[in-house]
N, C-alpha and C positions, 0 to 999 in steps of 0.2 A: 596581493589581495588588498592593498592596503585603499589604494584608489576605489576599488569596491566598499570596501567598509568605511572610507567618507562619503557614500552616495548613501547610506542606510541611514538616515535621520528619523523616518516612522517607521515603528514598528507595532505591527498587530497582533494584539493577544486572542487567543483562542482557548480557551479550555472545554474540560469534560467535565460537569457540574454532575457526575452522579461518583466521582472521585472524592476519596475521604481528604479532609485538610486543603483541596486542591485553590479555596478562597485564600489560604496563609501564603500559598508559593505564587500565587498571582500576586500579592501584593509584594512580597518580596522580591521579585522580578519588576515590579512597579516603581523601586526604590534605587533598585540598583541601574535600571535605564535612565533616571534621569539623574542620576549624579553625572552618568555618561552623556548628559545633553540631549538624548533621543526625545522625538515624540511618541508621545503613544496614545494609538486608541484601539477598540472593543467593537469587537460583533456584540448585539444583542442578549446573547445568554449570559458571556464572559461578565459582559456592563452587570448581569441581575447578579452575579454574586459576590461585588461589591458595594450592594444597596445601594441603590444611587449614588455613589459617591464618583462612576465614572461615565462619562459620555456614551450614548451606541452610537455608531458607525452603521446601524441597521445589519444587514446579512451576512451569508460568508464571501457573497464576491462582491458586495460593494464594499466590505472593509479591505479586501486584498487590491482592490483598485485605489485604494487609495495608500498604500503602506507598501514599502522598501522590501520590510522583512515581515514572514508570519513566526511569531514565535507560538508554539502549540502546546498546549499542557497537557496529559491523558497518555495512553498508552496504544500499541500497534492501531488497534480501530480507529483510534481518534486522528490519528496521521493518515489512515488512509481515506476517508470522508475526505479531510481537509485536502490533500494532495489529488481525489478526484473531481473535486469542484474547483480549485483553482489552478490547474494543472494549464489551462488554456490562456491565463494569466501572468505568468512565466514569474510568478511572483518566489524568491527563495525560503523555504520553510527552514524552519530551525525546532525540532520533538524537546522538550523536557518530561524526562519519564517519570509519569504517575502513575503506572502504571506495573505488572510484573516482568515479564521479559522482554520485552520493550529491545526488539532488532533496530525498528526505524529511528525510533527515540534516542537522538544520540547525545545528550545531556542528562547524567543522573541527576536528581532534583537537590543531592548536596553538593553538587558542584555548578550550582546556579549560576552567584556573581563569580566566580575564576573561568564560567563558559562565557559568562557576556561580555566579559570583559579582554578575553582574547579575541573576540569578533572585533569589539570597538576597536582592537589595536594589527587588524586583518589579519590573524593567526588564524588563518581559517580556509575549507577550501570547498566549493560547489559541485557538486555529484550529481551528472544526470541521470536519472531511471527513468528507463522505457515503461511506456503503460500498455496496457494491453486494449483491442478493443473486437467487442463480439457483436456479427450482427445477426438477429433470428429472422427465417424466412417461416411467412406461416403462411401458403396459400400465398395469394401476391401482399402480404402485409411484411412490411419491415419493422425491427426496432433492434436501436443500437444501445447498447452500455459501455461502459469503459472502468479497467480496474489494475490496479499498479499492481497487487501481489498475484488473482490468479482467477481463473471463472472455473468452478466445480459445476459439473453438470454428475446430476445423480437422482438415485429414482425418492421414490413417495416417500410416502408411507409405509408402504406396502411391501414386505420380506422378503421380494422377491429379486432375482437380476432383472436388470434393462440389458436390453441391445444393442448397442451403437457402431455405426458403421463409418470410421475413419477416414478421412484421403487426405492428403498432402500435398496441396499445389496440382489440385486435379486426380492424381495417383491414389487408388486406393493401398492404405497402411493395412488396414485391418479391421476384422469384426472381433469389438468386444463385448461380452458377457459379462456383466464385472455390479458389483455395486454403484461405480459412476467411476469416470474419468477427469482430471485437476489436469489445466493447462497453466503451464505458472512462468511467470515472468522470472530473470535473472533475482530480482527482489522477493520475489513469493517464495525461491525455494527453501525458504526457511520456516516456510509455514506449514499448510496442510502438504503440501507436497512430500515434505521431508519426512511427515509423520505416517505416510504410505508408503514409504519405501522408496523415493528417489532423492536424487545427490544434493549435497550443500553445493549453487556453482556463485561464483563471485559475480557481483553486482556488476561488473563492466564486460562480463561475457554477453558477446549476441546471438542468445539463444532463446529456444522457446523448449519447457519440458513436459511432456506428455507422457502423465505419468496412473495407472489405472489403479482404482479401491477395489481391494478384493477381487480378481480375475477367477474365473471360473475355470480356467488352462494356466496350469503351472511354468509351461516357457515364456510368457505374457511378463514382459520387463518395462521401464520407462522410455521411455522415445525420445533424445532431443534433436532438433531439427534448428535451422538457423530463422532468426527473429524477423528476419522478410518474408517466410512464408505461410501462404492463406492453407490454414486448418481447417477444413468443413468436418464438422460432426451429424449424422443423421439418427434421428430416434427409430428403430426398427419396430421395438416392442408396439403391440398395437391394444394391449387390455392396461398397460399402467403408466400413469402421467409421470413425467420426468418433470427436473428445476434444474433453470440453469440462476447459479449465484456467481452475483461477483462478488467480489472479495469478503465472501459470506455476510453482504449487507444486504443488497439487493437482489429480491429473487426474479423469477421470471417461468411461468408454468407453461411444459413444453407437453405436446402433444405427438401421438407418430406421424412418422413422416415430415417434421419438422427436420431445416435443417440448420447449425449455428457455425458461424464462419468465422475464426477467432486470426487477429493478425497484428502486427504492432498499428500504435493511435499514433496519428501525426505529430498530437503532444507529449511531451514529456513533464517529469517530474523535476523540480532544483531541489534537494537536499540539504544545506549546510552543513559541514561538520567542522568544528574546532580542532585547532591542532591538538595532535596527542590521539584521536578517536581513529581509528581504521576499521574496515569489515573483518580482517582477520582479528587483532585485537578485540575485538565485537565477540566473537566465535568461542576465542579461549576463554572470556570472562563471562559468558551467558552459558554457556556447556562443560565449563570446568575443565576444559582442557590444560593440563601442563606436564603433558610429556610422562618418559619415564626415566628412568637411572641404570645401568645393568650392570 
């Protein structure tokens, strides 16, 4: 990795300005990159919470076009924004967690300069994650989204179940009754998925997990199926509007008889992670796992 890490000369800051302190660990990330010789510049918001004192680079994809590396400050949300706008940019992200449990974030914020500074010395290694991407038919209308953890489709408002009617590569899976249905990416199952009841699977499995809130039928389990194939979801329910969210940022107001066809995006996600970080090692220190004694 070393020859990678002499190609990284700019790197781009990103934060999450609604983060407490998050102006001190930009600057200190600011300190420790150029002792390392890096350039660095700023999206537009990062530039405002160092008073003028740094350049903007303008937006989030015209700074990633111009920078080696993103380095991203904030927590799960703020990496997955960042990783689905510039995902088509093939630019490698690097998380510093400001955030609380911070999966994607793979730099705790006190180990700042010992993270940057094993990149500069290529101790480091690039993770790809599949993203996912959902298209809605409404009538002959199209529109697409795309989201690295997971698209929850689920109902209103309204206390009641929705309907949705499953196939699989054409095949119908199933009618479920359920509060809503999470399609999650190898990367999402650490998110809403997990906290419905389906498995923790490692970031390099190719799989898709289809996993249902609340079922109305007790034998109703999670589904995984392999990451090539087209998932159509259809809304049955015909009195109550459904949403479909991707990675619970964007929504998307679904109607009956809509249908959503979820399937792996052409792009992917780069990750960076520093020596020493793995997903398993992720697992035991964010869940407290350590075993037992007998």
């Amino acid at each position: 990795m070393k020859k990678i890490a002499d190609s990284i000369r700019c790197v781009g800051l990103v934060a999450n300005p609604e983060k407490p302190r998050i102006a001190v660990l930009v600057k200190r990330a600011c300190a420790v990159l150029r002792r390392l010789g890096r350039r660095i510049l700023f999206d537009s918001a990062t530039a405002g919470l160092l008073g003028g004192a740094a350049e903007s680079s303008g937006d989030l994809q015209a700074l990633a076009a111009r920078c080696d590396l993103l380095l991203v400050f904030g927590g799960d949300g703020t990496m997955l924004r960042v990783a689905r706008e510039t995902a088509h940019q093939g630019v490698p992200i690097l998380g510093v967690n400001a955030g609380s449990l911070g999966f994607l974030t793979a730099v705790p914020a006190s180990e700042l300069a010992a993270s940057l500074g094993k990149v500069a010395a290529g101790k480091f290694r690039v993770e790809e994650r599949a993203l996912l991407e959902a298209v809605v038919r409404r009538g002959g209308e199209e529109t697409r989204q795309t989201a690295l953890n997971d698209f929850v489709l689920s109902r209103g408002l309204a206390s009641r179940l929705i309907e949705l009617e499953v196939s699989v590569n054409g095949e119908l899976l199933t009618r479920y009754r359920c509060d809503g249905l999470i399609a999650s990416s190898p990367t999402g199952s650490t998110a809403y998925s997990l906290a419905a009841g389906g498995a923790i699977v490692s970031p390099d499995a190719d799989v898709l997990t289809l996993t249902p809130i609340c079922p109305h039928t007790l034998s109703i389990r999670p589904v995984v199926v392999n990451l090539q194939s087209v998932v159509t979801v259809k809304t049955l329910s015909r009195r109550l509007v459904a949403t479909l969210a991707a990675d619970g940022q964007q929504q998307t107001e679904l109607g009956a008889g809509d249908t959503v066809s979820i399937r792996r995006a052409p792009d992917s996600v780069r990750l960076l992670r520093p020596e020493g970080t793995t997903f398993f090692s992720t697992l035991r220190a964010k869940f407290g796992w350590s075993g037992t004694n007998i």
